[in-house]
Backbone as CSV, one residue per row, in Angstrom:
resi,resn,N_x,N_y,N_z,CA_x,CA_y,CA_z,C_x,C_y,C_z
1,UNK,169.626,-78.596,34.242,169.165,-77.917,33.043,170.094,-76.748,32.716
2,UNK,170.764,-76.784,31.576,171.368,-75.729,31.139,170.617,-74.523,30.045
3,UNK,170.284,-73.738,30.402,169.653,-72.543,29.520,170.885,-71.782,28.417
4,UNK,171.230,-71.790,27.645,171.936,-70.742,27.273,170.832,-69.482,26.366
5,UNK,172.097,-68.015,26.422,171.225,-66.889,25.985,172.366,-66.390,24.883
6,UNK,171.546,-66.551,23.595,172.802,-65.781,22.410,172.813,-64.588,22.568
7,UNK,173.848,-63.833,22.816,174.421,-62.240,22.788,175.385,-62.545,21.669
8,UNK,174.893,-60.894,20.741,175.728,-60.747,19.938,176.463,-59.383,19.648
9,UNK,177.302,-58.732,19.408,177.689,-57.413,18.968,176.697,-56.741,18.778
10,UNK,176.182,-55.923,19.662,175.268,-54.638,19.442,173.777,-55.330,19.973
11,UNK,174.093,-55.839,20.771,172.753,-56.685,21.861,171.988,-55.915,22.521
12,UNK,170.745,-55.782,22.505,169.817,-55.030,23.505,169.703,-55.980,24.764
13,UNK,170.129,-54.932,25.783,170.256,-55.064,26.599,169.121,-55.970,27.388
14,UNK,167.780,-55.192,27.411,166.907,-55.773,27.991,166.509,-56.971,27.489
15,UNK,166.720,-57.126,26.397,166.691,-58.765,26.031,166.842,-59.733,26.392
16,UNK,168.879,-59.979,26.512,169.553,-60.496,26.900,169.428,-60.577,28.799
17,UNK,169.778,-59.653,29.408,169.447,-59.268,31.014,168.302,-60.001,31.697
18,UNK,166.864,-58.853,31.022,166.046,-59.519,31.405,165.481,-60.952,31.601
19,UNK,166.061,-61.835,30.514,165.710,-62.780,30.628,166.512,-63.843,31.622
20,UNK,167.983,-63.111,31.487,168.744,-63.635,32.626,168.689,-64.105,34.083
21,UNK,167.942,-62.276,34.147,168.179,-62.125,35.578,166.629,-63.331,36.117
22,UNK,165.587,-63.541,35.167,164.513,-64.040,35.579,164.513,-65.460,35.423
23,UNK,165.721,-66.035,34.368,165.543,-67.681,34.534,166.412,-67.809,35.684
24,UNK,167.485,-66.864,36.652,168.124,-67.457,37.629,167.171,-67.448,38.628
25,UNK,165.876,-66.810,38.289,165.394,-67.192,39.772,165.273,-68.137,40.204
26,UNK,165.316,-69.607,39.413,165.464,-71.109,39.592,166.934,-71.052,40.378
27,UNK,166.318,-72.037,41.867,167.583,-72.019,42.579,167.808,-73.188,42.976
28,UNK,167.811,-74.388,41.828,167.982,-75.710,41.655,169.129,-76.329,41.184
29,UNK,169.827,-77.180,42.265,171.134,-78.123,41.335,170.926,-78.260,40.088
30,UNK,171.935,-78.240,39.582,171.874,-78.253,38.027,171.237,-77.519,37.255
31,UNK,170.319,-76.431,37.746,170.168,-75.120,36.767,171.267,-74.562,36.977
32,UNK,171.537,-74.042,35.340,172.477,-72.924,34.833,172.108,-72.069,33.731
33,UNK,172.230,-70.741,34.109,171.788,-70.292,32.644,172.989,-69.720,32.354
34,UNK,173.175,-69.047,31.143,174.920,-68.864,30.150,174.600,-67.931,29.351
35,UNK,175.471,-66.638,29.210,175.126,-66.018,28.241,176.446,-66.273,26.910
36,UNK,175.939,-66.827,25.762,176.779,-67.895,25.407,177.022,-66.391,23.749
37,UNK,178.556,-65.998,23.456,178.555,-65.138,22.494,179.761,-65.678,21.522
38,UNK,179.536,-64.888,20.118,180.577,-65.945,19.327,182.048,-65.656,19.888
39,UNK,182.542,-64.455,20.759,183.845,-63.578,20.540,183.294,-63.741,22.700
40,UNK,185.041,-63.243,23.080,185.099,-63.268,24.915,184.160,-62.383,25.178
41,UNK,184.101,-60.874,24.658,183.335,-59.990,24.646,182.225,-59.732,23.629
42,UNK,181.358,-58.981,24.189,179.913,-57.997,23.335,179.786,-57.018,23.754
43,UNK,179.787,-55.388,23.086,179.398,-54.972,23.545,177.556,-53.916,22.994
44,UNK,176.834,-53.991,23.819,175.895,-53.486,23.574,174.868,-52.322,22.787
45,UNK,173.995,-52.339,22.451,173.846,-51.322,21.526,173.907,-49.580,22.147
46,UNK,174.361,-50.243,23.549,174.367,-48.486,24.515,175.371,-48.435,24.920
47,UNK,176.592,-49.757,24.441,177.984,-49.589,24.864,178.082,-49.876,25.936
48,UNK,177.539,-51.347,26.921,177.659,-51.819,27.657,178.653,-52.934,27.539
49,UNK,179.814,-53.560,27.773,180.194,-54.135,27.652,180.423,-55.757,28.628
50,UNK,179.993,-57.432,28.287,179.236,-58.408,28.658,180.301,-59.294,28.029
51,UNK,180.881,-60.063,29.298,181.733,-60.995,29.085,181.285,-62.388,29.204
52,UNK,181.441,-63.288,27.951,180.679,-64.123,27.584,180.925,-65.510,28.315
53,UNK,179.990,-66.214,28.677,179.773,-67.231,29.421,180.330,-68.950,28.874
54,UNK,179.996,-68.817,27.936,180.316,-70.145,27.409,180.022,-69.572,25.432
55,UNK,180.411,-70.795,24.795,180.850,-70.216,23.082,179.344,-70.760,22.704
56,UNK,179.132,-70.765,21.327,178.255,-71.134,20.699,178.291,-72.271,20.726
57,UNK,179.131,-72.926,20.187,179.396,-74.474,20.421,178.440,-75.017,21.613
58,UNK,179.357,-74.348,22.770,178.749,-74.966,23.933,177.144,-74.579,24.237
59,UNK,176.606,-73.110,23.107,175.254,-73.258,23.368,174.278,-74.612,22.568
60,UNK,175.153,-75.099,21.487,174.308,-75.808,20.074,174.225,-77.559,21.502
61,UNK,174.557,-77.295,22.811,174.307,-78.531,23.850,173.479,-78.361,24.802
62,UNK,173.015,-76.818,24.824,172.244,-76.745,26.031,170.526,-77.206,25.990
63,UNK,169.939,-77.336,26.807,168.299,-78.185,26.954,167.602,-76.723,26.650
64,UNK,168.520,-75.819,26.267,167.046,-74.428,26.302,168.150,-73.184,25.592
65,UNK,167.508,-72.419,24.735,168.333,-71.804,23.875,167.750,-70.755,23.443
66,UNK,167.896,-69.024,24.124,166.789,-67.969,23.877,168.368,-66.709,22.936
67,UNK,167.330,-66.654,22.071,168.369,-65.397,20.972,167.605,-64.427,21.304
68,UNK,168.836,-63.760,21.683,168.596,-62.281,21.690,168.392,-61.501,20.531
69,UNK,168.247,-60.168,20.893,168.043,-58.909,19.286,169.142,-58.057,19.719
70,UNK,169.416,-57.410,19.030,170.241,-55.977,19.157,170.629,-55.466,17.692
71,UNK,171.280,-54.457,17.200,171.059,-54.049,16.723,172.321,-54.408,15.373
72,UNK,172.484,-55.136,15.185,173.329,-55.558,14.613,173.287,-56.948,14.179
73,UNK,171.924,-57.578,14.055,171.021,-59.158,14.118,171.421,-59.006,12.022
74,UNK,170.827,-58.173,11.669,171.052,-58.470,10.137,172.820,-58.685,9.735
75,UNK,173.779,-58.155,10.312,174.955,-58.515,10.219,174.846,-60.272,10.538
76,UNK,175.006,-60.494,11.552,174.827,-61.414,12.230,174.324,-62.539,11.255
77,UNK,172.923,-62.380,10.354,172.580,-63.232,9.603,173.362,-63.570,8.279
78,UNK,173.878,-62.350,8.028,174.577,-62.294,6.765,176.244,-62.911,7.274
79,UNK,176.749,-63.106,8.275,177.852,-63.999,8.541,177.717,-65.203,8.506
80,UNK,178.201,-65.779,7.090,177.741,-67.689,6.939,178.700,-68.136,7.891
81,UNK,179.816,-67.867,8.242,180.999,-68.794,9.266,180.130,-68.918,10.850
82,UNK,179.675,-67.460,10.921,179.080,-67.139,12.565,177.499,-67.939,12.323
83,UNK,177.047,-68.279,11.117,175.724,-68.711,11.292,176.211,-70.909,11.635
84,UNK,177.271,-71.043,10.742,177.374,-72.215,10.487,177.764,-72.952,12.065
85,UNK,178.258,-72.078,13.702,178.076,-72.502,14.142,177.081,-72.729,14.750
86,UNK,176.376,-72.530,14.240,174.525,-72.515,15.477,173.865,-73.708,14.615
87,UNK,174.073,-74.534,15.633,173.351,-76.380,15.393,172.425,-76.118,16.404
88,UNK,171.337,-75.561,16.222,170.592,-75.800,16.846,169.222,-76.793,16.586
89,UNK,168.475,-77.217,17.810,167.529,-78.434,17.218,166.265,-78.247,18.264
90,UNK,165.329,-78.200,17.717,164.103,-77.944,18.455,163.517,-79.405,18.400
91,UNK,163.991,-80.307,18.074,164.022,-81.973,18.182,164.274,-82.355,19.477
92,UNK,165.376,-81.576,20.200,166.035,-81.885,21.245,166.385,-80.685,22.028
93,UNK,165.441,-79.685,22.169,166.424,-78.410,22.568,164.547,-77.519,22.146
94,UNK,164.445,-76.455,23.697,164.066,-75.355,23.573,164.483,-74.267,23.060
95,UNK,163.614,-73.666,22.249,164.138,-72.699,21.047,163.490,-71.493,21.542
96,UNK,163.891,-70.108,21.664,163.277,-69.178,22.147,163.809,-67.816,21.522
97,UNK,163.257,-66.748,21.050,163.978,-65.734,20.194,162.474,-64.406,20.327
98,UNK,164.198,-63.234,20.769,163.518,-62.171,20.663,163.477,-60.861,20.158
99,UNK,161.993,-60.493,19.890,162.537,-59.248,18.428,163.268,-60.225,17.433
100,UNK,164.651,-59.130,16.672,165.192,-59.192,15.770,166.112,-60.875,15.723
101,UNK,166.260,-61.197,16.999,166.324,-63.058,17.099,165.600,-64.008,16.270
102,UNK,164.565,-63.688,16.216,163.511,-64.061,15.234,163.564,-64.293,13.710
103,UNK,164.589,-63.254,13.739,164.937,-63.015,12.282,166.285,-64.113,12.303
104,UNK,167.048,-64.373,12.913,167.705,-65.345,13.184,167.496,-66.861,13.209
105,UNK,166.578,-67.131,14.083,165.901,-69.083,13.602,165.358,-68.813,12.796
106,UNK,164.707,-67.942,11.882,164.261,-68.043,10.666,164.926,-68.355,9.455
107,UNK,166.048,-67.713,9.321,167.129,-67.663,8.862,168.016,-69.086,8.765
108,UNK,168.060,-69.838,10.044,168.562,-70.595,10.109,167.352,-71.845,10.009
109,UNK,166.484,-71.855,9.284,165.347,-72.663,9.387,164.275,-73.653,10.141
110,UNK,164.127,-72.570,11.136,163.963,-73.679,12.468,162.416,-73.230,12.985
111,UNK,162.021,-71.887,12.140,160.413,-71.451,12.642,159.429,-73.018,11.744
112,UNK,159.852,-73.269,10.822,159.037,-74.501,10.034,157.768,-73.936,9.789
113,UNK,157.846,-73.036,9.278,156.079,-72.322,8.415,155.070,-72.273,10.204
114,UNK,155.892,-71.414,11.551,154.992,-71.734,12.523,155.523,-69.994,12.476
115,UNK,154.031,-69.177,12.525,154.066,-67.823,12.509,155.014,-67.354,13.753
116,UNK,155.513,-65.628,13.766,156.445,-65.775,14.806,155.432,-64.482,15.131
117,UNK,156.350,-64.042,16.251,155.968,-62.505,16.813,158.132,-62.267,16.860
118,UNK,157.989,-60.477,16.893,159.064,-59.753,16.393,158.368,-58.312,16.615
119,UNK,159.541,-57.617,16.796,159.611,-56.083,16.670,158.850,-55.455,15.542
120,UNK,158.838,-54.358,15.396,157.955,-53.542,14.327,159.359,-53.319,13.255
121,UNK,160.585,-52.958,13.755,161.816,-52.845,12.976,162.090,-53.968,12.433
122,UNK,161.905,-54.860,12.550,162.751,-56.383,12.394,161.442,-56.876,11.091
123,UNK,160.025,-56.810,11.199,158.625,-57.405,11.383,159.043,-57.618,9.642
124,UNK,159.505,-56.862,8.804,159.774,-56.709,7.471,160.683,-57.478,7.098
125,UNK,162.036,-57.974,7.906,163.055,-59.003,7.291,162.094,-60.344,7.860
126,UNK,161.922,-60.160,8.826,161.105,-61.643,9.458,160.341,-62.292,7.730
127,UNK,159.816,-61.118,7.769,158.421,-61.364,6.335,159.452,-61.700,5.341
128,UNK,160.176,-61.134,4.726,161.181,-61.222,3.865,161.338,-63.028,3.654
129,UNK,161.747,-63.143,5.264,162.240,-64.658,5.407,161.586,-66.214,4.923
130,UNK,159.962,-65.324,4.675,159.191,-66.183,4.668,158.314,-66.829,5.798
131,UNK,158.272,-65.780,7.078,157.454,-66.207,7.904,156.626,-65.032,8.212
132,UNK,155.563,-65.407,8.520,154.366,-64.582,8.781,154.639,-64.506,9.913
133,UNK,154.263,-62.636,10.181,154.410,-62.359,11.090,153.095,-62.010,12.467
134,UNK,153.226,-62.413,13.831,152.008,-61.960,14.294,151.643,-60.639,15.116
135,UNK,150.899,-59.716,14.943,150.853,-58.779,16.354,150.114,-59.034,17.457
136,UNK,151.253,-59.728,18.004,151.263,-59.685,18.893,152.585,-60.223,20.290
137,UNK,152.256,-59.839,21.119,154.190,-60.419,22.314,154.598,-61.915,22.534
138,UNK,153.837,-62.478,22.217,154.343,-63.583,22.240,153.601,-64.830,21.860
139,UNK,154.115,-66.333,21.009,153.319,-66.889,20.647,154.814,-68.491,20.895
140,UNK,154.111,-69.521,20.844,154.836,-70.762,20.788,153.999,-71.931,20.168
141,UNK,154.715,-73.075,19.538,154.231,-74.255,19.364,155.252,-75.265,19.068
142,UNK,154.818,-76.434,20.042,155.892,-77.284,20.496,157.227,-76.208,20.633
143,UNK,158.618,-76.956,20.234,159.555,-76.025,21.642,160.229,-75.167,20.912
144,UNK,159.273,-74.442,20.086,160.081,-73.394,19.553,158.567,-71.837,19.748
145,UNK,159.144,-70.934,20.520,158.683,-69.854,20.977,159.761,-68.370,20.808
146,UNK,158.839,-67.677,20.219,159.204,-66.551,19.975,158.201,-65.110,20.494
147,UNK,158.842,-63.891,20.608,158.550,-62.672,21.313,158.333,-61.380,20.694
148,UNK,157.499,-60.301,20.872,157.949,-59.278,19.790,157.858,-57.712,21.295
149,UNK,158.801,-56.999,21.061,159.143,-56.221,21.946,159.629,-56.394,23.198
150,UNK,160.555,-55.261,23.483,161.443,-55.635,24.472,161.582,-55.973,25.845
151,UNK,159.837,-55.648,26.266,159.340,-55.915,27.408,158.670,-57.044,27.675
152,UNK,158.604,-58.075,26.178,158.172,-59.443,26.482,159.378,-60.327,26.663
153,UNK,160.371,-59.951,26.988,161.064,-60.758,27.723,160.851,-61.815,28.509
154,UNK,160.225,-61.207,29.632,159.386,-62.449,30.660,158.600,-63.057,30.180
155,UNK,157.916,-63.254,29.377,157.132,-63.970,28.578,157.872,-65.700,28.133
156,UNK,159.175,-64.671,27.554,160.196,-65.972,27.223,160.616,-67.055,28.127
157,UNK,160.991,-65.775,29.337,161.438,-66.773,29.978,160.975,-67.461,30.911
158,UNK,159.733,-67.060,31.098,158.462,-68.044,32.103,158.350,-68.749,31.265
159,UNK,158.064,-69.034,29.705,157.596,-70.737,28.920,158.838,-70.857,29.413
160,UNK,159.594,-70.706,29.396,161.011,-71.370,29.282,161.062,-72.742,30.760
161,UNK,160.599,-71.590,31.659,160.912,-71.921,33.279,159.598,-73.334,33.275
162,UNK,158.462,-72.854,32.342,157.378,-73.554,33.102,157.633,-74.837,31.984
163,UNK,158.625,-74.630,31.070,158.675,-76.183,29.859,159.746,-76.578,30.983
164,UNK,160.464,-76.180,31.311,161.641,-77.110,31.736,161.670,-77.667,33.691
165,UNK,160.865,-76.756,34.010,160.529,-76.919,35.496,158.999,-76.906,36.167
166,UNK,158.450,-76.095,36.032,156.756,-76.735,36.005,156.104,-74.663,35.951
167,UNK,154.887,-74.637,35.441,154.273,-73.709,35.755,154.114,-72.900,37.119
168,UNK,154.287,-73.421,38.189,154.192,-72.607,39.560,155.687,-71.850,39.943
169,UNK,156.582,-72.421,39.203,158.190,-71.673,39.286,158.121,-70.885,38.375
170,UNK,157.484,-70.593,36.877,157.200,-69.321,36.106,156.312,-68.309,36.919
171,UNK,155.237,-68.606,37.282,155.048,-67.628,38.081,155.487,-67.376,39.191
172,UNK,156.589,-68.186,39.761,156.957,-67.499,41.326,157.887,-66.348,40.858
173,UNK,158.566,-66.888,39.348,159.532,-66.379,39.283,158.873,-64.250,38.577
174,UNK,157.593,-64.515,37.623,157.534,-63.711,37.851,157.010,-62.636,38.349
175,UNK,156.443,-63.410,39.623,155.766,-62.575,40.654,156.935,-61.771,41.502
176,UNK,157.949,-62.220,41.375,159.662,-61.904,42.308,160.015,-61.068,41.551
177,UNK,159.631,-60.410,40.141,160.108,-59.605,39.321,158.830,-58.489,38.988
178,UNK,157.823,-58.509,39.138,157.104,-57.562,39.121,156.687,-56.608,39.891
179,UNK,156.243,-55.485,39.431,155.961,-53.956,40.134,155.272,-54.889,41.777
180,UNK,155.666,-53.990,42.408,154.682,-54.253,44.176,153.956,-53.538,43.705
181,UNK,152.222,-53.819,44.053,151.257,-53.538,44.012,150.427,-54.297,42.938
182,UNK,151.502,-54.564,41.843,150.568,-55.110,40.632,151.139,-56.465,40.652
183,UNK,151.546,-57.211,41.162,152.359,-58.430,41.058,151.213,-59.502,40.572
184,UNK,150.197,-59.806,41.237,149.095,-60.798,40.578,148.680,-60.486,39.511
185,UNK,148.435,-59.463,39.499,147.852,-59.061,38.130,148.799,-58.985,36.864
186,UNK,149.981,-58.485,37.343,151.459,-58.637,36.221,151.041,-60.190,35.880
187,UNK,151.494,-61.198,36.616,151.535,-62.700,36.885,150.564,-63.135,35.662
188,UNK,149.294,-62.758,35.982,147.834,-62.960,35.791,147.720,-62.821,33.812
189,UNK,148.097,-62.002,33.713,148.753,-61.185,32.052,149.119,-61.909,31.483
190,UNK,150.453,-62.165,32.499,152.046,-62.914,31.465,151.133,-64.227,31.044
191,UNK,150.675,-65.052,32.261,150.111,-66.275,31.967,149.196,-66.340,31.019
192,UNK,148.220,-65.710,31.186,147.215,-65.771,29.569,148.029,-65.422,28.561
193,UNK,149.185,-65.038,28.003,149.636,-64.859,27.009,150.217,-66.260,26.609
194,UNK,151.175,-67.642,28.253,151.868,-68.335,27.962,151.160,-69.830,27.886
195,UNK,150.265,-69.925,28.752,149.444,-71.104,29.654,149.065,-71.599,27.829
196,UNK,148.254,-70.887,26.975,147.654,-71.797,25.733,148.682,-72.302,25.154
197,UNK,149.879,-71.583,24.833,151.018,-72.158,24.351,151.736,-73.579,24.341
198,UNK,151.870,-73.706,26.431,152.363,-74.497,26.746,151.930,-76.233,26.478
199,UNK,153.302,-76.403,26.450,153.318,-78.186,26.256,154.393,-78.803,27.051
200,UNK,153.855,-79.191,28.742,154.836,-79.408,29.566,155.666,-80.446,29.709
201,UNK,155.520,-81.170,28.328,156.649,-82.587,28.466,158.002,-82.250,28.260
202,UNK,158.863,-82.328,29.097,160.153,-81.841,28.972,161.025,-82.676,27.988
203,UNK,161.692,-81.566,27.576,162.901,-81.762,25.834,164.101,-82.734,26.535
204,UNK,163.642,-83.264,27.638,164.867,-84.140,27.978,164.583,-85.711,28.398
């Protein structure tokens, strides 16, 4: 299973990272996750600088596909050359977007009139786009799932883990990432937000 993660010029960090560091907790042949950007480099909206894994191209092939936000997502939309490479297909391919990402598969027409969740900054172009927006961190149907704030990260990437590998590896994974002391109960959270969502027939 290949995951890729879109980073773009002026990427929030915890977006991109977080979700990283939590789909590698899969420590299975043939998992890979990629942080896949249009240019070698990105650098971040705090001036972190993230050398890119594989191109867009090579993300419009991967079985799982999470957009990041940062702060520079409305540029991003308004580039028709940088939009025209993103073939992406929720036909064949997990779709996942966060915050101002959102504003991105929208853009590129791939929410299909299915409400999203998004940032409070972003929540107004989302609407703009023509999709209703929800409050709340996270929502999915069939394989396109989206996030709103920067701490639902894990959110993303447990559907992600539990569409493409099974529900007991989303939560191992984010029981391995949560506070000691609160770890079941972290676990316990994430899952009521993801478990109604889910639809575990895999996109492959």
């Amino acid at each position: 299973m290949h995951i890729a993660i879109l980073t773009f010029d002026g990427f929030n960090e915890l977006d991109s990272l977080i979700a990283f560091g939590i789909l590698n907790r899969i420590k299975k042949p043939g998992w890979r996750v990629s942080i896949a950007s249009p240019t070698e480099r990105v650098r971040s909206m705090n001036g972190v600088v993230l050398e890119s894994q594989i191109t867009l191209s090579e993300a419009n092939t991967a079985d799982g596909v999470l957009v990041g936000s940062g702060m520079r997502t409305r540029e991003v939309v308004a580039d028709n050359a940088l939009m025209a490479q993103l073939q992406l297909d929720p036909s064949r391919q997990l779709l996942g977007a966060q915050c101002s990402g959102t504003l991105v598969l929208a853009k590129l027409g791939l929410l299909g009139g299915v409400p999203a969740c998004t940032d409070l900054t972003t929540k107004p172009w989302v609407q703009e786009a023509g999709v209703d927006v929800l409050n709340q961190p996270f929502h999915a149907k069939g394989n396109v799932a989206t996030a709103g704030g920067c701490l639902a990260s894990p959110y993303l990437a447990a559907w992600m883990i539990a569409r493409l590998d099974s529900i007991e590896a989303a939560q191992a994974a984010l029981h391995y990432v949560a506070p000691v002391g609160e770890k079941d109960g972290y676990v316990a959270r994430a899952m009521q937000h993801i478990l109604p969502c889910l639809q575990t027939k895999s996109t492959t």
